[in-house]
C-alpha positions in Angstrom: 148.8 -28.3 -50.6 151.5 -25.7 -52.1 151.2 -27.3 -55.5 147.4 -26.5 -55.5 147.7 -23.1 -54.1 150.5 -22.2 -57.1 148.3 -23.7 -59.8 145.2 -21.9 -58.1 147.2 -18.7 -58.2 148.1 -19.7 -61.3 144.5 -20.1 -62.7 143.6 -16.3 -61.5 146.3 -14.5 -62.7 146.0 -16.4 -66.5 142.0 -15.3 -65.7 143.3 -11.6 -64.8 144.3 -11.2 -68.4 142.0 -13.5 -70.1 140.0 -10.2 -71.7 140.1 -6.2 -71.5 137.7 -3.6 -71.5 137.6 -1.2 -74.1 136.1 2.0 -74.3 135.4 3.1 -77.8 135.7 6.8 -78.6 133.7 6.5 -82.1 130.8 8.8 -82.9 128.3 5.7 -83.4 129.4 3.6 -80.1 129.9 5.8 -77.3 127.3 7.3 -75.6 129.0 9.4 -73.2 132.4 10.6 -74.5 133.1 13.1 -71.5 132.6 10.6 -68.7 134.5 7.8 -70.5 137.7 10.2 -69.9 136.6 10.6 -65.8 136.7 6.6 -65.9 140.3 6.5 -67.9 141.2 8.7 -65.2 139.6 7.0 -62.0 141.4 3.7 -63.7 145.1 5.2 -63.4 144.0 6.7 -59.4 143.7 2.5 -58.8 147.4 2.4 -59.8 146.3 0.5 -63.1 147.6 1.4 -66.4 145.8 1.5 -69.6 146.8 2.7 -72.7 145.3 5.1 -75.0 144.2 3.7 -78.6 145.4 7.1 -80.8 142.9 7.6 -83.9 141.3 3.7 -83.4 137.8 4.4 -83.3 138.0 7.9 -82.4 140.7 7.4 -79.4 139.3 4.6 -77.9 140.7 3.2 -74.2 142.1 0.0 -73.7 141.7 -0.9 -70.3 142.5 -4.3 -67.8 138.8 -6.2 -67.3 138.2 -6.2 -64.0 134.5 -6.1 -62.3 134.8 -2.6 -60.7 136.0 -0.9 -64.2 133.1 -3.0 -65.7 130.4 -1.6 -62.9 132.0 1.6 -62.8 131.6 2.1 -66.6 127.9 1.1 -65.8 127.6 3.2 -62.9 128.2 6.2 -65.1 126.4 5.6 -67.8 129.9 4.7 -70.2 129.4 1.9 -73.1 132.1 -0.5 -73.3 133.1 -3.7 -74.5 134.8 -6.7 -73.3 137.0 -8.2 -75.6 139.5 -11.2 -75.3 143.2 -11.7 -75.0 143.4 -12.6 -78.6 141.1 -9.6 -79.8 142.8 -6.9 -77.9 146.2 -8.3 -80.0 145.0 -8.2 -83.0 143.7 -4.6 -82.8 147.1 -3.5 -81.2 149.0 -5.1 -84.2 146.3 -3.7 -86.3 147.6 -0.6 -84.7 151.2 -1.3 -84.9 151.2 -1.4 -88.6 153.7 1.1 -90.0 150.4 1.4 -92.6 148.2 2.7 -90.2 148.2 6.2 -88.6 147.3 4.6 -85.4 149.7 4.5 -81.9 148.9 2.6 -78.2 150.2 5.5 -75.8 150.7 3.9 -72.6 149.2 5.8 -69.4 151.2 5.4 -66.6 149.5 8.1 -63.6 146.8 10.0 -63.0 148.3 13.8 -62.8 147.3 16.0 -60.1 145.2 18.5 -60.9 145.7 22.6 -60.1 142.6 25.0 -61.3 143.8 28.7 -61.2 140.7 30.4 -59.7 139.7 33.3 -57.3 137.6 31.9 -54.6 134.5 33.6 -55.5 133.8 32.4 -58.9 131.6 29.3 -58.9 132.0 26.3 -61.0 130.1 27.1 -63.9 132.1 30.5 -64.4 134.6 28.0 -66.3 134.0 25.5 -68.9 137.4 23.5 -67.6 136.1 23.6 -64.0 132.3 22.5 -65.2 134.2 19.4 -67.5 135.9 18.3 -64.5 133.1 17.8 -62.6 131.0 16.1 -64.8 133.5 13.4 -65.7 134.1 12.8 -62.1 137.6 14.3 -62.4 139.1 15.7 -59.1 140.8 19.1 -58.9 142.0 21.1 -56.2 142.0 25.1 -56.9 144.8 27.5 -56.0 145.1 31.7 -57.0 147.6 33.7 -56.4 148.5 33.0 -52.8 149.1 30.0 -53.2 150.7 30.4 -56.8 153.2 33.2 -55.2 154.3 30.8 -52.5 155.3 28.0 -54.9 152.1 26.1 -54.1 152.4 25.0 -58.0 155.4 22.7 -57.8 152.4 20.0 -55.8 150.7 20.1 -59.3 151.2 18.2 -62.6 148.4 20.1 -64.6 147.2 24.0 -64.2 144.5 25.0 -65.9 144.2 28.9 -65.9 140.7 30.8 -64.9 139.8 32.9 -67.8 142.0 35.7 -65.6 143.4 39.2 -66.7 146.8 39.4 -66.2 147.3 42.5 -67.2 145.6 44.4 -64.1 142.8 45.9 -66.3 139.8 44.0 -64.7 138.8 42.2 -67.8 138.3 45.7 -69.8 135.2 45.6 -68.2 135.0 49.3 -67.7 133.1 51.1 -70.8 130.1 48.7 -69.8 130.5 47.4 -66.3 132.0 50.0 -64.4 128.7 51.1 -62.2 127.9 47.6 -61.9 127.7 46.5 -58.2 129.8 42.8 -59.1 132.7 45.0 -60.6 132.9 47.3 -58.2 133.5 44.4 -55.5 135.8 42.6 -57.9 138.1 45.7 -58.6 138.3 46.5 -54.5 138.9 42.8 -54.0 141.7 42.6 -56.4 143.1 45.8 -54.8 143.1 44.3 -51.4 144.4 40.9 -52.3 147.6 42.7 -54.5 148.0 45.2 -51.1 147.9 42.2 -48.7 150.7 40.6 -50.7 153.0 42.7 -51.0 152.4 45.2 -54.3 151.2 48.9 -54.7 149.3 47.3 -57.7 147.1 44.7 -59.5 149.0 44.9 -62.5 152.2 43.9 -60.3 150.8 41.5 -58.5 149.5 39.7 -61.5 152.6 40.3 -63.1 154.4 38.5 -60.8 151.9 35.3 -60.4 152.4 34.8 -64.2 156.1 34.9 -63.3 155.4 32.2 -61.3 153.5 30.3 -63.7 155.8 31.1 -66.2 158.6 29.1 -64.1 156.6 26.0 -63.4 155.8 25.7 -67.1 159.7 26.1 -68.2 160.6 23.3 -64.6 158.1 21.1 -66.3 154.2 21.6 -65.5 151.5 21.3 -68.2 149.7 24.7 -68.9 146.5 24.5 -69.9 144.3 28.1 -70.4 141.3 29.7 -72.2 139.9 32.7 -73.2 141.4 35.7 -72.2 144.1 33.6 -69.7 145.6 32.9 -72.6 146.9 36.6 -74.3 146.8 38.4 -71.5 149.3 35.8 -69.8 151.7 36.4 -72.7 151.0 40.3 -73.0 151.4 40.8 -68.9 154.9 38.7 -69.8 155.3 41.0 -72.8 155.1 43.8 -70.8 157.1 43.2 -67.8 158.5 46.7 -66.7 155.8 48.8 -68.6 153.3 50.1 -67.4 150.1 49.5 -69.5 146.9 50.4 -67.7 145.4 53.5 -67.9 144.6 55.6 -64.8 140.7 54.0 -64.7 142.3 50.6 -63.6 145.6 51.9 -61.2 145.5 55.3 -60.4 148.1 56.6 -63.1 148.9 56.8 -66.8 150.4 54.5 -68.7 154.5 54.7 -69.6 154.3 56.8 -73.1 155.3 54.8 -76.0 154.9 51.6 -73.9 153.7 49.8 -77.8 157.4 49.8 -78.4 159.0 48.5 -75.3 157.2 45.4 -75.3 159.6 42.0 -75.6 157.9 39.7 -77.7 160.7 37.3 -76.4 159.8 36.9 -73.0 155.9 35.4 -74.5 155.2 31.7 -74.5 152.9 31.7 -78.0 152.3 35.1 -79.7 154.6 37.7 -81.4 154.2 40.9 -83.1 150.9 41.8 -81.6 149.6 45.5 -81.3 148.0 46.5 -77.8 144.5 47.8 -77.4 145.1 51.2 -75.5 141.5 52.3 -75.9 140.6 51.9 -71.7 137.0 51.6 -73.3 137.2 48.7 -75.8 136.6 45.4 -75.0 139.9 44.1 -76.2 143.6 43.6 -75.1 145.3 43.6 -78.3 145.3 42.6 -82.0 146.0 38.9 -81.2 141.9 38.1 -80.2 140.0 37.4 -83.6 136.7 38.4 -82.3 136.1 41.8 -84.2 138.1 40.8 -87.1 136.5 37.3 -87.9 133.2 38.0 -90.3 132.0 34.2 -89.5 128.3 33.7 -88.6 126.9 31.0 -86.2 126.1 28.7 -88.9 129.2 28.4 -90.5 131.4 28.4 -87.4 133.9 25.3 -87.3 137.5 24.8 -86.9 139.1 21.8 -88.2 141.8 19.7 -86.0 145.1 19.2 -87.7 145.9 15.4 -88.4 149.2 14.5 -87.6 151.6 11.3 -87.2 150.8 9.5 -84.4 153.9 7.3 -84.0 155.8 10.1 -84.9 153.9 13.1 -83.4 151.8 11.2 -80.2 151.6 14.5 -78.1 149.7 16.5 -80.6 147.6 13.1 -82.1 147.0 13.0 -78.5 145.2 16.1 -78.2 143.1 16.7 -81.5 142.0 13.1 -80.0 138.4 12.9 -81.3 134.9 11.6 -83.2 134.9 14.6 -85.7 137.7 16.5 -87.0 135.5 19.3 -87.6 134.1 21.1 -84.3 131.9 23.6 -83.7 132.9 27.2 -83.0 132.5 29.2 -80.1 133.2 32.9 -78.4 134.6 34.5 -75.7 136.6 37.4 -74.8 139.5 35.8 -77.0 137.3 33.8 -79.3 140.7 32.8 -81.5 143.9 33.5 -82.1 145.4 35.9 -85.5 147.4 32.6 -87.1 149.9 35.6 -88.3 150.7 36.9 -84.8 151.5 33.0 -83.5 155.2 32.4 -82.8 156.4 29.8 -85.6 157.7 27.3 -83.2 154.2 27.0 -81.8 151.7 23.6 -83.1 148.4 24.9 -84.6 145.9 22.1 -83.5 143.2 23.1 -84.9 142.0 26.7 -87.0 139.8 27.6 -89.5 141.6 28.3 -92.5 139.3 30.1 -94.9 139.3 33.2 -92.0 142.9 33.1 -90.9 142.5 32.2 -87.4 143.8 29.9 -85.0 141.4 28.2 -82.4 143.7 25.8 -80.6 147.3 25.8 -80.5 149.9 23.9 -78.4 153.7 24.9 -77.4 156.8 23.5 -75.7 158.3 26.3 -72.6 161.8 24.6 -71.0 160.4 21.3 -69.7 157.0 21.9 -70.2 154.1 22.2 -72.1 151.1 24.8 -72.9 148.0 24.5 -74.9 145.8 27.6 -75.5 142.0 27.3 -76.4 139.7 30.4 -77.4 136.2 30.8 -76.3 134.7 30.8 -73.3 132.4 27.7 -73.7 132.7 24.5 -76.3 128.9 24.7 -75.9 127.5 28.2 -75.4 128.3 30.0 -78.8 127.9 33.5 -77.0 128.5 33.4 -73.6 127.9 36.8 -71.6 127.9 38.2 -68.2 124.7 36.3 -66.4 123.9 33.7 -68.8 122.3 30.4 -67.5 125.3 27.9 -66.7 125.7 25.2 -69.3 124.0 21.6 -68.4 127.0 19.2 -70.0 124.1 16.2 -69.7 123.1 17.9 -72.5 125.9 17.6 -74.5 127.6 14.0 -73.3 129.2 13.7 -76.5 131.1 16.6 -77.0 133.7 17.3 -79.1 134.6 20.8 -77.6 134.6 19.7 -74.0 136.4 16.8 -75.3 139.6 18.7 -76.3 139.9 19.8 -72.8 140.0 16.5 -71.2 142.8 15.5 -74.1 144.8 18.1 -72.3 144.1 16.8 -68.9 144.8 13.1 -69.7 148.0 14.2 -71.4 150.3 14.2 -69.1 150.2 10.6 -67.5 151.1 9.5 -71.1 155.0 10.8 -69.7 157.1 9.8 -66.9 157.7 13.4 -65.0 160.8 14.3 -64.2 161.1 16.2 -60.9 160.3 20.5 -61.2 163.0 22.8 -60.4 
């Protein structure tokens, strides 16, 4: 009886590994790029790892074959294939060649998710927050309570709001100022920054990227768009100036304050020049948006190829069908590739215009990426605008940098935050 239960167990677990799922990545064979990263990532929440095909068939997923991945894959609407034992060898020693720019990342745990947001903004308001819930992703959302009380250290991955950190409300003023939805947000902010503890916004927000600052450097992932991105490194910048003109806390500005700024305390940029105009919509000469000259038609920024067995982390995230991706604004649409700190990876940029769209960094332990644009598929995105439909666009490849970035980090064992 014993014999026949070990060669019945025996039988099962040879069976358990007699094929694998794989998800291909490729233009032509996957029909829902965006969700096939939700079911990587429901995968590793079953305790199962998989490992991440770099540049085969467009960073395809190699996955065990088991009937829930297969109906789960069917359930939402993700092609796959089921391939044997002997298949899935040859394409990892296909892979394994020292010919091939090619590298099997193992992924070990799914990373728990932190989305910096105030309360009131709705999904849509963010093109990370929208991504995550369309492939299924789960997130829990914190702001600054939560970031000043060292709520961070639960998380492996932040992504940052498009959020001014340098108290000025967005430079909403020259156009928004009578408008009923900044006039709320302003007191709001006011209320929130009083409540905890500081005289002003700027402060306050001062000290929550502090915060953030310190989780990156004890070993979170950062990831942040849009205007998160330089006004977190010019409220770092700026750390014991004051900036902000009377309009947005009730005084003037410290005289001179260009020249006390410490490009050293920044995570990316350098040398940047600060926008003092209260009335122009613009923080400082880092943004490319008014400098750019681009029309829609020709807007694209290529990603960088790199090695993958030597360089996985940025072959992880220009992961992708097309090297060449479409273009897209926001408040920071890019990044001046002159004013970007030279230890810092461009991922991907437009060359010809001398911008950066997509550029990665290490800070102490950790990591940061920075993306312009507001929204991978909404060119021009303003105030009121419809809310982007991402059944629309399953395939991609602007939404699918995003969830490079949040897959990243269960390609690395963590070591604990301090």
């Amino acid at each position: 009886m014993k014999k026949a239960l070990f060669i019945l167990l025996l039988f099962i677990s040879s069976q358990a590994f007699a094929s694998y799922v794989l998800i291909p990545m490729d233009i032509d064979s996957q029909k829902n790029h965006l969700k096939a990263y939700g079911i990587a990532f429901w995968t590793l929440k079953k305790e199962l790892k998989i490992k991440w095909l770099l540049n085969y068939r467009g960073g395809s997923f190699l996955l065990p074959d088991t009937d829930f991945i297969q109906k789960e894959c069917q359930i939402r609407g993700v092609s796959f294939e089921v391939v044997s034992a002997s298949k899935a060898e040859a394409i990892l020693q296909e892979i394994g060649s020292p010919s091939k720019n090619m590298e099997a990342v193992v992924l070990e745990k799914a990373p728990k998710i932190a989305v910096y947001t105030p309360k009131s903004k709705q999904p849509w308001d963010d093109a990370v927050t929208m991504v995550l819930q369309y492939a299924e992703i789960p997130y829990e959302t914190v702001y600054d309570q939560e970031v000043l009380n060292d709520g961070l250290l639960a998380f492996d991955w932040l992504h940052l709001h498009h959020e001014d950190f340098t108290g000025q409300y967005g430079k909403f003023y020259a156009q928004y100022r009578a408008s009923a939805w900044y006039i709320q947000e302003k007191k709001d902010a006011e209320i929130l920054a009083h409540s905890l503890g500081y005289d002003k916004v700027s402060q306050e927000k001062l000290a929550v990227a502090l915060k953030i600052r310190d989780y990156v450097i004890g070993g979170g992932f950062m990831f942040a768009m849009c205007s998160a991105t330089d006004s977190f490194d010019i409220a770092l910048a700026a750390e014991g100036v004051d900036i902000c003109e009377p309009m947005f806390d009730g005084d003037g500005s410290d005289p001179g304050y260009q020249n006390k700024i410490d490009y050293s305390k920044t995570f990316a940029f350098t040398d940047f020049l600060l926008e003092r105009n209260p009335k122009i919509y613009e923080f400082s000469s880092i943004d490319m948006t008014n400098k750019r000259m681009v029309s829609k038609t020709i807007d694209y920024f290529s990603l960088m190829e790199f090695s993958a067995k030597w360089d996985p982390i940025p072959t992880m995230l220009c992961q992708n069908h097309t090297a060449l991706v479409k273009g897209f604004m926001g408040q920071t649409t890019s990044f001046t590739r002159d004013e970007i700190k030279s230890n810092v990876l461009i991922l991907g940029e437009t060359k010809f215009n001398g911008e950066a769209k997509y550029i990665h960094g290490i800070k102490g332990k950790g990591f940061f990426t920075f993306y312009g644009g507001h929204d991978p598929e909404d060119y021009q995105h303003r105030v009121g605008d419809a809310k982007t439909e991402l059944d629309l666009h399953p395939t991609s490849p602007g939404y699918r940098l995003i969830l490079n970035n949040v897959l990243f980090p269960a390609a690395r064992k963590k070591k604990q935050k301090t």
